[in-house]
C-alpha positions in Angstrom: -4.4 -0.6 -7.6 -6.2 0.8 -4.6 -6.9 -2.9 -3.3 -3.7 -4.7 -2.2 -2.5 -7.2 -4.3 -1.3 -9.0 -1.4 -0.8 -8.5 2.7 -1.3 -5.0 3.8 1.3 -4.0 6.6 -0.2 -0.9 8.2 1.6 1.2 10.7 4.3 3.3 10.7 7.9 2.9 8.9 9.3 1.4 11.7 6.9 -0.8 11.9 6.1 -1.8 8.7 10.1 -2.2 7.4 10.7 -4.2 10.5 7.9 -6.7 9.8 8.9 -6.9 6.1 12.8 -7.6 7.1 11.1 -10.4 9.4 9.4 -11.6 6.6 12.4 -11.7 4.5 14.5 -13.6 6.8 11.8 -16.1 7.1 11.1 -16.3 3.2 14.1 -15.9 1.7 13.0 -14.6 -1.9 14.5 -15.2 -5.1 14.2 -11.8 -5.3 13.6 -8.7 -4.2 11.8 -6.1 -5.2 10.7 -2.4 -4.2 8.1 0.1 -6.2 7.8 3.6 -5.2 10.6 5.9 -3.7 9.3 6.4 -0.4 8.7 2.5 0.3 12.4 1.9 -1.3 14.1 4.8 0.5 12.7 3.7 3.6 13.6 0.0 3.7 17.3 0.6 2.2 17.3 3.3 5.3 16.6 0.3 7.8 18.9 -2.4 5.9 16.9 -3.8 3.7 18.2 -3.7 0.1 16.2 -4.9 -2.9 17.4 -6.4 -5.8 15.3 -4.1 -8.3 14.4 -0.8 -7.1 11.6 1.1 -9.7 11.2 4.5 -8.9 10.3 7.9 -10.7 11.7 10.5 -8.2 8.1 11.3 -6.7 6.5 10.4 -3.5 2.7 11.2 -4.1 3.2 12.6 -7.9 5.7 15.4 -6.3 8.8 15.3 -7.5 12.1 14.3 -4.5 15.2 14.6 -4.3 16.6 11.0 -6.2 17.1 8.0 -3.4 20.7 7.4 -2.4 21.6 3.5 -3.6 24.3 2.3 -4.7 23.0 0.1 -8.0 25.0 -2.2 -10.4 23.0 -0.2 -12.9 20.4 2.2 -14.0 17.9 1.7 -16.6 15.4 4.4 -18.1 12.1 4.0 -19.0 9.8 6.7 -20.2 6.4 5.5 -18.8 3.4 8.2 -18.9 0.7 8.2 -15.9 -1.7 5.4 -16.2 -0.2 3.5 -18.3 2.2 0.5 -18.9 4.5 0.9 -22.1 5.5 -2.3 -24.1 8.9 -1.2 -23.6 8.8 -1.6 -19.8 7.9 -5.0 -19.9 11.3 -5.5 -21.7 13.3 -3.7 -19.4 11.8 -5.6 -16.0 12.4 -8.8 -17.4 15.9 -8.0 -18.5 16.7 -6.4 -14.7 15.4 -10.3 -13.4 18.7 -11.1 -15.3 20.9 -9.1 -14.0 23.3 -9.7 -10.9 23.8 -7.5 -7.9 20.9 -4.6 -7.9 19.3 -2.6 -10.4 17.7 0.6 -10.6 14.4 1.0 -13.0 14.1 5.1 -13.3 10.9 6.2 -14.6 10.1 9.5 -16.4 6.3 9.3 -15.8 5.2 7.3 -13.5 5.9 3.8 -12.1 2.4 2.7 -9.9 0.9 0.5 -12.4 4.6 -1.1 -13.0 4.0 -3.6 -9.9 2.3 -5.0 -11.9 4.8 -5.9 -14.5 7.4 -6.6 -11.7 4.7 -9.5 -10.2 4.6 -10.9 -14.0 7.8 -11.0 -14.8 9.4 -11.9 -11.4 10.8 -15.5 -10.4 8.3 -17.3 -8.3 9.5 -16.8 -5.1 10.3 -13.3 -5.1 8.7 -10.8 -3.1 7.1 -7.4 -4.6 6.5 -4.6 -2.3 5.0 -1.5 -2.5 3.8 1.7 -0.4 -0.3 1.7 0.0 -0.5 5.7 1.2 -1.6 6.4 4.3 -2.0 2.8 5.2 1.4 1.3 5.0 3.1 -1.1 2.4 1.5 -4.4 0.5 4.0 -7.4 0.4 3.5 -9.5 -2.5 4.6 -12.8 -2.7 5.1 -14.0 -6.3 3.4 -17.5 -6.9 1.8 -18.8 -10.0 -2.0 -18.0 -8.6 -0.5 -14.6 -8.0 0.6 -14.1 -11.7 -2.4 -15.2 -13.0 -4.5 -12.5 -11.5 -2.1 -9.9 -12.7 -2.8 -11.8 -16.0 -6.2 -11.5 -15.6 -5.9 -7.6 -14.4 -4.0 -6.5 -17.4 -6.0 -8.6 -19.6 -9.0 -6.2 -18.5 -7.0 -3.3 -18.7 -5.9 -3.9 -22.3 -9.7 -4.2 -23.2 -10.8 -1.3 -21.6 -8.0 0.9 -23.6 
């Protein structure tokens, strides 16, 4: 996960949030989708709200003070550090069904969940996630897309 898996905004928070909003308006995703609790408190703090918010209440494996959202619901998912649990898969796809916004809290750790968001997301939806120090990646979900996260959790699953 170190290389973006799609366009790296770099820059500040103003700067980044206000290119993504700009991105929205001109996209208009299916969805919307935030990974991390510093990238998703930041863009609900500028007006932008996603759809699925997946957060573990850490910014840099310390643990914050929870993010502020109002969210249509809240699911829990115990996900250890480095790894992706079958059970998360379940619970991403079933928050692509759901109306209004929904919040995926993570006991352990959510990084390598992007990637199950990307899978499991509508075509059309947009993923986003902090890269530290850098600024945030901007995913756009498209078939090619998908089939390199195939391909990346394929390698994962035989190196395990």
């Amino acid at each position: 996960m170190k290389a973006p898996l799609g366009l790296l905004i770099r820059g500040s928070s103003d700067y980044t949030t206000e290119r993504l909003a700009e991105i929205i308006n001109e996209v208009n995703p299916s969805k919307l989708v935030s990974v991390g609790d510093k990238i998703s408190e930041t863009i609900i703090e500028k007006g932008v709200y996603p759809d699925i918010l997946i957060v573990d209440n850490k910014a840099m494996r310390r643990p914050i003070e929870p993010i502020l959202v109002d969210a249509d619901r809240t699911f829990h998912l115990k996900n250890p550090a480095g790894t992706i649990v079958d059970e998360a898969w379940q619970i991403i796809e079933e928050a692509f069904k759901q109306k209004g916004r929904t919040r995926i809290l993570v006991e352990g750790e959510e990084d390598l969940l992007t990637l199950v968001a990307i899978s499991c997301a509508p075509r059309g939806s947009i993923v986003v996630y902090g890269q530290p120090n850098e600024g945030i990646v901007l995913t756009r979900v498209t078939e090619d897309m998908q089939e390199i996260i195939r391909q990346i959790i394929g390698e994962m699953r035989s190196q395990s």
